[in-house]
C-alpha positions in Angstrom: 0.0 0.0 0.0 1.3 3.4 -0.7 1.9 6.1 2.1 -0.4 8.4 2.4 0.1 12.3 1.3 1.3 14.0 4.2 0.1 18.2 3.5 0.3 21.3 5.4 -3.1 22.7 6.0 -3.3 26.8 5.9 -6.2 29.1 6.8 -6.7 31.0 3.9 -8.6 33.4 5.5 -6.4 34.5 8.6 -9.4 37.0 10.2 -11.8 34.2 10.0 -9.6 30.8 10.2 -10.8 27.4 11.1 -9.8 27.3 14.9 -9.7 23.7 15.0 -7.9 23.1 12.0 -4.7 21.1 12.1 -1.3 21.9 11.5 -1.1 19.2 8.5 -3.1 15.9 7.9 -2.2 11.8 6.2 -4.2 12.1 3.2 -4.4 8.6 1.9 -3.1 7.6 -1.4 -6.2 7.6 -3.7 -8.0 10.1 -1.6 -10.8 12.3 -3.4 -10.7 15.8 -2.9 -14.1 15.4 -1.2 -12.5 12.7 0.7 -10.0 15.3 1.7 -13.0 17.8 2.6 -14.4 15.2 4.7 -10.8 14.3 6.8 -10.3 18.0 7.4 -13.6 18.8 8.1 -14.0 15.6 11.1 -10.4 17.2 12.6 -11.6 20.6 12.5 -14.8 19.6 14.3 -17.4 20.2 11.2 -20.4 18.3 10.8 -20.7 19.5 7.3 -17.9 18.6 4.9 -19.5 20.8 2.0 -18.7 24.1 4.4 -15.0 22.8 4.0 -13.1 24.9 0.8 -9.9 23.4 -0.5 -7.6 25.8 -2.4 -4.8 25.5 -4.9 -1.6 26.9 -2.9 0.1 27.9 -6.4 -3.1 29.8 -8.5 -5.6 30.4 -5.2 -8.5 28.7 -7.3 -10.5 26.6 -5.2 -10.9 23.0 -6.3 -13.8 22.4 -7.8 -13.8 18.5 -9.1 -14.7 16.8 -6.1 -13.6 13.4 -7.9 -10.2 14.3 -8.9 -7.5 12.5 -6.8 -5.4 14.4 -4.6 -2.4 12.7 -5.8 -2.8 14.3 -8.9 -2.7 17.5 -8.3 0.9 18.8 -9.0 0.8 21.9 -7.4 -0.2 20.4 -3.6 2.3 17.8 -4.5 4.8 20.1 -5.5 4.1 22.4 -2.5 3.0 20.0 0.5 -0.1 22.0 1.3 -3.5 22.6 0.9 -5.4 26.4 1.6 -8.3 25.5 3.7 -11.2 27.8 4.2 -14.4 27.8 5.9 -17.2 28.8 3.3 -20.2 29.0 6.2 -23.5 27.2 6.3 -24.1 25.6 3.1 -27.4 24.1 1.7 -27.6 21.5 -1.5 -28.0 22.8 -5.4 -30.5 21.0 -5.9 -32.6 23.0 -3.5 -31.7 26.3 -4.2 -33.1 25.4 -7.9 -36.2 23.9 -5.9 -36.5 27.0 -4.2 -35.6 29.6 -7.3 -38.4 28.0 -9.9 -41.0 28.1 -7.0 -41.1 31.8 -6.6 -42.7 32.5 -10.2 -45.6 29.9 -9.7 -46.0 31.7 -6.2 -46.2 35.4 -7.2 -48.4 34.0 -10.8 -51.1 32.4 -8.5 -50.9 35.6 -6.5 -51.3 37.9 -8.6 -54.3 36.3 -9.5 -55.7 36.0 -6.2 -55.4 39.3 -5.0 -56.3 42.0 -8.5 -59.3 42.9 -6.9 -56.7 44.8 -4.3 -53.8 45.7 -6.2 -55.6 46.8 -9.7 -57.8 49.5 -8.2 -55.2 51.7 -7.8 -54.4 54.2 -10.9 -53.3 53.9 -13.4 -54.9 50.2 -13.5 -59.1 50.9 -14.3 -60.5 47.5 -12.4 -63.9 47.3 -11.7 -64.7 44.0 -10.5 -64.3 40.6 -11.3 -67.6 40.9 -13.3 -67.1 44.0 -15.4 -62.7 42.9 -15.5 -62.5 39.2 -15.3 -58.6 37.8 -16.1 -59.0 37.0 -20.5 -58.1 33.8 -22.1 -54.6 35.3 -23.1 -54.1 35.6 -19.2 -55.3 32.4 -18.3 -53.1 31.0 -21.5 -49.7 33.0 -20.3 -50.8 32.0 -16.6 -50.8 28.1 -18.2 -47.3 28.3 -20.2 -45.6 30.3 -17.3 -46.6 27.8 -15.0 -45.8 25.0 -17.1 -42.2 26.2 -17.8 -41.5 26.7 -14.2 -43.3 23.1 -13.2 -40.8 21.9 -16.2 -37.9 23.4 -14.2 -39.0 22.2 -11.1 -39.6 18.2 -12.4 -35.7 18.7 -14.2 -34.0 19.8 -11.1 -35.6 17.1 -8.9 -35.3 14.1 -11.3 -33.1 14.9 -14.2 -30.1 17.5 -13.8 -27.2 16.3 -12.1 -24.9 18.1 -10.6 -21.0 18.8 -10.4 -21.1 20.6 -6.5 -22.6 18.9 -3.9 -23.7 22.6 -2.2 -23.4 26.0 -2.2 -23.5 28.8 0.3 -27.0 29.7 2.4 -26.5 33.1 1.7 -26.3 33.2 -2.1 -29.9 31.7 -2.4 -31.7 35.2 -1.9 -29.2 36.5 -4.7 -29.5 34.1 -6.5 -33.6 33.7 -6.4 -33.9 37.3 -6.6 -33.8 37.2 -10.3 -36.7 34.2 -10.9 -38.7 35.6 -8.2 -38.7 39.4 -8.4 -38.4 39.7 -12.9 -39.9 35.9 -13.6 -42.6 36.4 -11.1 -43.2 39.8 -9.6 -42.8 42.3 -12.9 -44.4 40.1 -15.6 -47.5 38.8 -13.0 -48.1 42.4 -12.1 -48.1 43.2 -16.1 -49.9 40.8 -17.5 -52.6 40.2 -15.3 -53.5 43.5 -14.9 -56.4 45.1 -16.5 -56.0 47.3 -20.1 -52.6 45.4 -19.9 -51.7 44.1 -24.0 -52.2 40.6 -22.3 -55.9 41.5 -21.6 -57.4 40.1 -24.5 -59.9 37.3 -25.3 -59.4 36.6 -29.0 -56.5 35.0 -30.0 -55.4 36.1 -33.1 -52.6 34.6 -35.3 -50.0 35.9 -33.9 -51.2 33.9 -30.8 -50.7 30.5 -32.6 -47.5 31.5 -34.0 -46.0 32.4 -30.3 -47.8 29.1 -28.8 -46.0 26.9 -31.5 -42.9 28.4 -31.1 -43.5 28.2 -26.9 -43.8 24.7 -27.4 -40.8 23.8 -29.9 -38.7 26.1 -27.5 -40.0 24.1 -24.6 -39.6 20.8 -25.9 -36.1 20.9 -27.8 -34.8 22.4 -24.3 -36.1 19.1 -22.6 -34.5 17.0 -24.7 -31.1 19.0 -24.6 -31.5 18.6 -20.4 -32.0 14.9 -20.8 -28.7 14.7 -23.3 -26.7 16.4 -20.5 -27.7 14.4 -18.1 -26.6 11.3 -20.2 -23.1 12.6 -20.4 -22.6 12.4 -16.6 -23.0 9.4 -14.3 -24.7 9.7 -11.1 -22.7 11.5 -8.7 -20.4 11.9 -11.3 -18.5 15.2 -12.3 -16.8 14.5 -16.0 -17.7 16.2 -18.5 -18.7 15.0 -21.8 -19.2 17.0 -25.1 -22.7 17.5 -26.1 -24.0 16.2 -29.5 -27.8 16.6 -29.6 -30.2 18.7 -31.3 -28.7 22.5 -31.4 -25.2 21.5 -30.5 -23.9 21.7 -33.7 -24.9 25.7 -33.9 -24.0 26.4 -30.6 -22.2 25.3 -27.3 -25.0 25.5 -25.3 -28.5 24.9 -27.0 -29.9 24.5 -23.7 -29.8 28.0 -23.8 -30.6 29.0 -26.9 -34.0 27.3 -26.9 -35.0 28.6 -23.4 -34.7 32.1 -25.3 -36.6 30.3 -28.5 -39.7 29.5 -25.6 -39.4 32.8 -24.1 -39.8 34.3 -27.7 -43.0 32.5 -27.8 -44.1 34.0 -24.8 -43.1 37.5 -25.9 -45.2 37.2 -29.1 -48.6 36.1 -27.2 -48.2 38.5 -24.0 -46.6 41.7 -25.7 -45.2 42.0 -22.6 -42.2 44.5 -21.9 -41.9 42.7 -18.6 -41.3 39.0 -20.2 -38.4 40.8 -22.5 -37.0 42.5 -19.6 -37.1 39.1 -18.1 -35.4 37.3 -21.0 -33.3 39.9 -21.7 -31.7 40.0 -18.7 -31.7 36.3 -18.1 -29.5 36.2 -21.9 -26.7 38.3 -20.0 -25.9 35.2 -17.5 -26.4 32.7 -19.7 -24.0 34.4 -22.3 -21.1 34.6 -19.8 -22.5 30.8 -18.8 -22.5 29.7 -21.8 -19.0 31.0 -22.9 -17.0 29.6 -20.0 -18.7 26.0 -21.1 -16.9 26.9 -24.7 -13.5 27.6 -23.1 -13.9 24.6 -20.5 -15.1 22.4 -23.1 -11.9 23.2 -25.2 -9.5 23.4 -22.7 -10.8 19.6 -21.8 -11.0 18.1 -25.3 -8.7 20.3 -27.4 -8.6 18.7 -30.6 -11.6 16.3 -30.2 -13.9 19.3 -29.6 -15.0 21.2 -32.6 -14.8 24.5 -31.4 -18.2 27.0 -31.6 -18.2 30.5 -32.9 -21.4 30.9 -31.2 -22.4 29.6 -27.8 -25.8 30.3 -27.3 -27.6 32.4 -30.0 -26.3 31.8 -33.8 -25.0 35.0 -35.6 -25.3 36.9 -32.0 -23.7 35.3 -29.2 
């Protein structure tokens, strides 16, 4: 049997170190880094090995592939130490996406609920439920918004698998902010509201066009999820290089279609809320979907065929 890896452990944050954390530990020979998490984290008294952070002592990136072996990574070899650093009370991904695609279908179903109090104020001209009932193009736009998010919802409990176990309890108001204040808040309060371009009954063809291309948006994205999925075992964190429907346009069509659905929703709700929405939700997935391209050719080099685009052809 080998001998184990015997590293220096620093704090890497000296005005908030690890009290407990020893000097140096015996990492054994095909340890994990998540095994490493866990050894540090039992001799620094944590309960929580996801709170543990393990640094690089050369570039001061933290060490994202859980499944790499420490052995393996020349610059703790090379140096004999590992930065250690406590990143505080985590909670798992796949929660925080629970937790993000909940708060549309909660402010939708609101908003509904409650127009006969927030509509009666100018410049909104509500009557009653009677004389101002919600249209068919609400109740439709109520339908798809709630079906996308149920969509998300059903992927992030049963299909999407994840590279990090967790990530830190205070990012999830940040990061739900966006979902539940744009996704939900702006567009409920916009479209359901009476006079609003989404108060109509008749659907006109326009209507059709923006529910087809809803539902080709909708569906291509669901089988672009499932594709992603198959490229990663369960618990897994490899990557593997996408070749589905869209991938050979752009590095993420994932992406690219939620937009496509989006679109759809833009044409039937003439909504300046929804392109807020969108449009604000295409400026993280463009700097999301350009570090896949880079890590997706830094990985595969010659056996990836590099994109010019990575999530909308001829624009991003």
């Amino acid at each position: 049997m080998a001998a184990p890896l015997k590293l220096k452990l620093t704090n890497r944050a000296p005005k908030k170190p690890i009290k407990k954390l020893p000097a140096s530990v015996d990492i054994p020979h095909d340890a994990t880094i998540e095994d490493a998490k866990t050894l540090i984290a039992q001799k620094s008294g944590f309960s929580d090995f996801n709170r543990i952070g393990l640094f690089d002592p050369a570039t001061g990136h933290i060490l994202k592939d859980r499944r790499a072996l420490v052995r393996d990574e020349k610059s703790i070899v090379a140096a004999g130490e590992l930065v250690v650093k406590d990143l505080g009370p985590q909670v798992a991904w796949r929660t925080v996406f629970v937790i993000e695609y909940a708060g549309p279908i909660l402010f939708h179903v609101l908003a509904l609920l409650v127009r006969p109090y927030i509509y009666v104020i100018p410049p909104f001209d509500y009557k009653s439920e009677a004389e101002t009932p919600v249209t068919r193009v609400q109740w439709l736009l109520f339908a798809l918004f709630t079906i996308h998010f149920l969509k998300r919802e059903f992927e992030t409990v049963f299909v999407h698998k994840f590279s990090a176990n967790t990530m830190p309890a205070r990012n999830i108001v940040r990061n739900s902010a966006f979902y539940w204040l744009m996704a939900g808040l702006l567009c409920a309060l916009d479209i359901y509201a009476p006079g609003s371009l989404s108060s109509r009954d008749e659907l006109v063809p326009l209507d059709y066009v923006g529910l087809a291309v809803f539902a080709v948006g909708e569906t291509c994205n669901w089988i672009v999820h499932q594709h992603l999925a198959s490229l990663r075992k369960p618990g897994g964190t490899e990557k593997g290089i996408p070749n589905c429907i869209g991938s050979g346009l752009v590095t993420s069509p994932n992406y690219m279609f939620e937009v496509l659905a989006w679109v759809g929703v833009i044409l039937i709700s003439r909504s300046w809320a929804v392109v807020a929405f969108i449009c604000t939700g295409i400026i993280y997935m463009r700097s999301w979907s350009r570090g896949k391209e880079k890590a997706l050719r830094k990985e595969f080099g010659d056996r990836y065929k590099k994109k010019r685009y990575t999530m909308l052809p001829g624009l991003i």
